[in-house]
N, C-alpha and C positions, 0 to 999 in steps of 0.2 A: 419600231425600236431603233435605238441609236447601236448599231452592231456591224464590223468592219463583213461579215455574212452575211445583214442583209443588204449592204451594199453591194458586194459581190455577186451575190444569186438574184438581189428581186425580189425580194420576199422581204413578209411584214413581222415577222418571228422567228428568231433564229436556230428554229427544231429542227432538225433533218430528222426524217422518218424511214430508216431502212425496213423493208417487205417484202415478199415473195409477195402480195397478194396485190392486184393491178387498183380494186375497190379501193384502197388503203392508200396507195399511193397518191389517186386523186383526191378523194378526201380532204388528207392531211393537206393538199396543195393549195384546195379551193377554201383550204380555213385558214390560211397566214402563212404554213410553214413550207416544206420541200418534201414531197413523197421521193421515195429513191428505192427503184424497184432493183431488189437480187437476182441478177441474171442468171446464179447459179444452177445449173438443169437443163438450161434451154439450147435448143440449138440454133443457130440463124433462123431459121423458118419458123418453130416457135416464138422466138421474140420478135421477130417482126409481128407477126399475130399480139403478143401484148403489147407492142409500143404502137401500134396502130390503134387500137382501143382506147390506149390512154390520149391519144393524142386528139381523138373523137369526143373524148367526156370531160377532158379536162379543163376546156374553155381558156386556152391559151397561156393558163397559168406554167410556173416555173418546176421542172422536173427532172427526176436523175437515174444513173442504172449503176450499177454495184457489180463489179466481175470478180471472178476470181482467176488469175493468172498469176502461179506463184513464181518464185524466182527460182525455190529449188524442187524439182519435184523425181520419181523413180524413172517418169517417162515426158522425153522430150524431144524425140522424135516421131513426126505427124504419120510416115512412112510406115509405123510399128501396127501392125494389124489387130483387130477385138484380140483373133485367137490366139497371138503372142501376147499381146497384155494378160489374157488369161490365165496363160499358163503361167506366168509369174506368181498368182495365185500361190501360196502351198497348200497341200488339202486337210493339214493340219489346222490352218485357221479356219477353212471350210464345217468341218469336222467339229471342231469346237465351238463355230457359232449352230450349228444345228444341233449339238446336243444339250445346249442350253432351251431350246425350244421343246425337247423333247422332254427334256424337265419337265417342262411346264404341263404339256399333255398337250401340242403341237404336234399336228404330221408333218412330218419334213418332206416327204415325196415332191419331189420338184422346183424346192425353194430356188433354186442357183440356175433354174431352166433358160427365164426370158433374160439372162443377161448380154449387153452388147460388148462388155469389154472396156466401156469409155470413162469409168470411172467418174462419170457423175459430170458437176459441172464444172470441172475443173480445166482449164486448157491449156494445150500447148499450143507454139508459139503459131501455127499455123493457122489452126482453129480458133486464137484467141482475135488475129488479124479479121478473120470471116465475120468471129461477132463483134468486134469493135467498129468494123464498116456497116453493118445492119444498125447499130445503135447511134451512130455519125448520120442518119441518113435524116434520123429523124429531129426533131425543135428543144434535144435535150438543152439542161444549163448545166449539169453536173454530171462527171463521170466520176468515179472510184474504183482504185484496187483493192480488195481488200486481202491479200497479202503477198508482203515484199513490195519491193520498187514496182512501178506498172511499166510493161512494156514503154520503150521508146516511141514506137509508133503508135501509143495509146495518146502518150507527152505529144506527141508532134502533131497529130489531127487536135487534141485540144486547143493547144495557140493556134494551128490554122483555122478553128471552126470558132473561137469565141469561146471556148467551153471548159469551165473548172474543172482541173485535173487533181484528184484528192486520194489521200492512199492512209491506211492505217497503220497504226501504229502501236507497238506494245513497250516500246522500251528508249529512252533518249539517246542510246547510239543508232536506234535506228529512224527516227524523227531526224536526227544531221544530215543522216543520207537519204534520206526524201527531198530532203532543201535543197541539199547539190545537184540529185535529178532533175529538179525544178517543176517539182508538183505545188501546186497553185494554196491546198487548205491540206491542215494535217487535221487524222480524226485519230486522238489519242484514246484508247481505249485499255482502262485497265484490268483486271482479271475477273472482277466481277462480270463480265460481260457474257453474255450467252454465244456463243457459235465461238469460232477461233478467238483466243486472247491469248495474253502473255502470263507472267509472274506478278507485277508493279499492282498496289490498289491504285486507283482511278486517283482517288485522296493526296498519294505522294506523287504519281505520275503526271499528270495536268500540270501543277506548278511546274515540276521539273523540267518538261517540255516545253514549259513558256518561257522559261530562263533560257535555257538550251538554244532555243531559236528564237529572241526579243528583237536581235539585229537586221530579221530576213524580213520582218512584217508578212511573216506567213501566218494567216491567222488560222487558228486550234480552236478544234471541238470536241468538246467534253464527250469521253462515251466509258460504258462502263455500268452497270446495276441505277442508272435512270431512270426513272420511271413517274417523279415528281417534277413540279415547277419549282421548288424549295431546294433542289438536287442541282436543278440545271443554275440556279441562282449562288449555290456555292460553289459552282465548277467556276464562274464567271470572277467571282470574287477572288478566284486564284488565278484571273487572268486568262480565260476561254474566251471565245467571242461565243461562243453555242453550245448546241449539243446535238449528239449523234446519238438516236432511241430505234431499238429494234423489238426485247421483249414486248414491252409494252402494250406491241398491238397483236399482238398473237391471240388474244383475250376479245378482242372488238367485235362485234357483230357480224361484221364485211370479211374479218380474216377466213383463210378456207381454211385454217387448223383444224385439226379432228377434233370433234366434239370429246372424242375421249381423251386426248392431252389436254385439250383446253379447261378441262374437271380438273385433271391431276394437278394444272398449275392453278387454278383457285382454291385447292385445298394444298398446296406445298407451303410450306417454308424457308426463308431464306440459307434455312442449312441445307434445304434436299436439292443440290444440285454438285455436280462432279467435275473435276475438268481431267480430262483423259484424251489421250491420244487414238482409241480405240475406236472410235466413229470412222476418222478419216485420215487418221496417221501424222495432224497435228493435234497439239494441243484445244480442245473445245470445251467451253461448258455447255451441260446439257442437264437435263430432268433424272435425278438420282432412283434407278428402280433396278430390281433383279439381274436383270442384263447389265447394267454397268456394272452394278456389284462381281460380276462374273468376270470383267476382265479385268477387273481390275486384283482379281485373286492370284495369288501365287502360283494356280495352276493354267492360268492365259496365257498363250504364246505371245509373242513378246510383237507388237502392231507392226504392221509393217508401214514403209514411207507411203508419204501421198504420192497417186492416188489410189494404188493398190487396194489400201484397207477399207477404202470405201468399196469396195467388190467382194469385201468380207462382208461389211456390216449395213449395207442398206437395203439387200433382199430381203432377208431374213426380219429387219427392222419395217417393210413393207406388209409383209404377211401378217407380223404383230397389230400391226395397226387395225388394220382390215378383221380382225381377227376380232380384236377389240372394242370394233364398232358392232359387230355383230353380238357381244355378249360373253364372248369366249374368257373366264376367268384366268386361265393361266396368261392368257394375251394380256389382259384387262391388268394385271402386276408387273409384268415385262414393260409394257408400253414405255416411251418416252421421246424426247424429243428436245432441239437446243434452248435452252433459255438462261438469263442470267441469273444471278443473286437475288435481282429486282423483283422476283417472281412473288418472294415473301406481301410486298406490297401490292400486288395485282392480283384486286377481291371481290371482281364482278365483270361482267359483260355488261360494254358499255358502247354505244355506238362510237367513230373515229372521233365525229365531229364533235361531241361529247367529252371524249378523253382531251381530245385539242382545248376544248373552254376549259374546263375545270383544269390543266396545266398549266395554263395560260395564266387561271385567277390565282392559282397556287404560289406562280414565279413573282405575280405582285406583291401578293399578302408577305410572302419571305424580304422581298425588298423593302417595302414598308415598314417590317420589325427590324433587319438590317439598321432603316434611317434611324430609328429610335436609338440608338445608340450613342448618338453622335449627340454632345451639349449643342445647345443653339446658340 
């Protein structure tokens, strides 16, 4: 395809494929598009473990990893210990996330045991340097923040290594200041999106951002409740070079998603999803079930900043699951997990390589009716 991305990346379709899942990423890569693994969770030693895998199976094709280093967070000092982090904790939020379990007919005994304090995979600037170097080592073509500006020395190894630097975006005062950092591709993402998003629909935002920045030739990626080739084909016509798809594959054969979220999102809705601060202390969309319902009551304490609140809420969202897969009903209503809007249209298990053609024929047939348009 004729796309200022797939000039940039190497690639014969201009889908970027955000995953946590390694299968996925090659997949998507060895069918036209870009896998772009979420680094979030890992620590140096773990991702070295996945980027060596994929670098074994992918057969040279183009690939990318996805961090999260925010710009603002509670803790930014690398010096601050698990047990300080912890105690930041109040045991009010503690308290309130186990006795939403206890509702349900959960034992609570232990939930808050194995934690290390790290709040997940979020890093400061110390930590973010360790997996930024682990991730430099290896034949990426793409790097991404996904939220805020990306550290400078994330910018600086990408012009020294050759390697797109791409950072997201919720809002057009904040796409300006991605261009003056001098991140390489903006991936505009509007609220429909599952994991962190902003306010803006995808619909008003994408233009807006191509207006915003038409002078920089920094080419934009559609993201946002995607999940079709018909979708990625109207982002384009608003001036996207691509698209940035994450739901999507949560659903795939190869994903490791829990077979019991992955039920709940073939029977959801495009209304049953929430965007709450309560997962991780930004804004997320996620899987609308009992537990969200709960903080988002009157009676919730009020989230605390990243990345605190994820030391509220991912133990206790750990044992649900587990919980869930074993049979457990009150787990089996709680359960949930991030995903977009998009979910409403994601109505089978279907392998990658599979979701990849059928997007692929979908984006043609839309531009074919498209051409119909036009007198001859």
């Amino acid at each position: 395809m004729k796309s200022p991305i797939c000039d940039l990346l190497g690639i014969d379709f201009p889908l970027l494929a955000f995953t946590h899942c390694r299968d996925v990423v090659v997949e998507v890569s060895k069918s036209g598009g870009m896998g772009v693994l979420g680094a979030a969770g890992h620590n140096a030693e773990s991702l070295e473990i996945e980027l060596n895998w994929i670098d074994e199976h992918i057969d040279g094709m183009p690939y990318g990893v996805d961090l999260i280093a925010p710009t603002s967070m509670a803790i930014t000092d690398d010096d601050t210990s698990p047990e300080e982090i912890l105690a930041m904790v109040p045991d009010e939020h503690r308290q309130f996330a186990t006795n939403i379990l206890a509702q349900h007919q959960i034992d609570t005994a232990g939930v808050y045991d194995a934690q290390t304090g790290r709040g997940g995979g979020f890093l400061t600037p110390g930590r973010a340097t360790n997996i930024i170097d682990v991730t430099f080592a290896h034949p990426i073509k793409l790097i991404a923040n996904a939220l805020g500006v990306p550290p400078r020395y994330m910018l600086d190894m990408g012009k020294a290594n050759g390697v797109v630097v791409a950072a997201l975006v919720g809002a057009k005062e904040h796409a300006a200041k991605q261009v003056d950092a001098g991140v390489d591709v903006l991936v505009v993402a509007g609220t429909e999106a599952g994991g962190h998003c902003g306010e803006v629909s995808t619909l008003v935002l994408v233009p807006e951002v191509c207006d915003a920045v038409k002078s920089s030739n920094v080419p934009v990626l559609a993201a946002g409740g995607i999940v079709t080739g018909r979708q990625m084909a109207a982002c384009m016509a608003m001036g996207a070079a691509g698209a940035w798809t994450g739901s999507m594959w949560l659903t795939t054969t190869e994903a490791e998603t829990s077979p019991i979220i992955k039920e709940k999102y073939l029977q959801a809705s495009s209304r049953q999803t929430v965007r709450s601060k309560a997962r991780t202390g930004k804004y997320s969309r996620q899987l609308r079930s009992p537990w969200t319902d709960a903080w988002e009551s009157g009676e919730a304490p009020e989230p605390l900043p990243m990345p605190l609140q994820s030391l509220v809420s991912e133990a206790p969202l750990a044992k649900i699951t587990k919980l869930a897969e074993g049979g457990h009903p009150g787990a089996k209503r709680l359960a949930t997990s991030f995903v977009g809007q998009g979910v409403g249209l994601m109505n089978s298990i279907q392998s990658t390589r599979t979701v990849m053609r059928e997007f692929m024929e979908d984006y043609l047939l839309a531009v074919e009716r498209l051409s119909t348009t036009l007198e001859e």
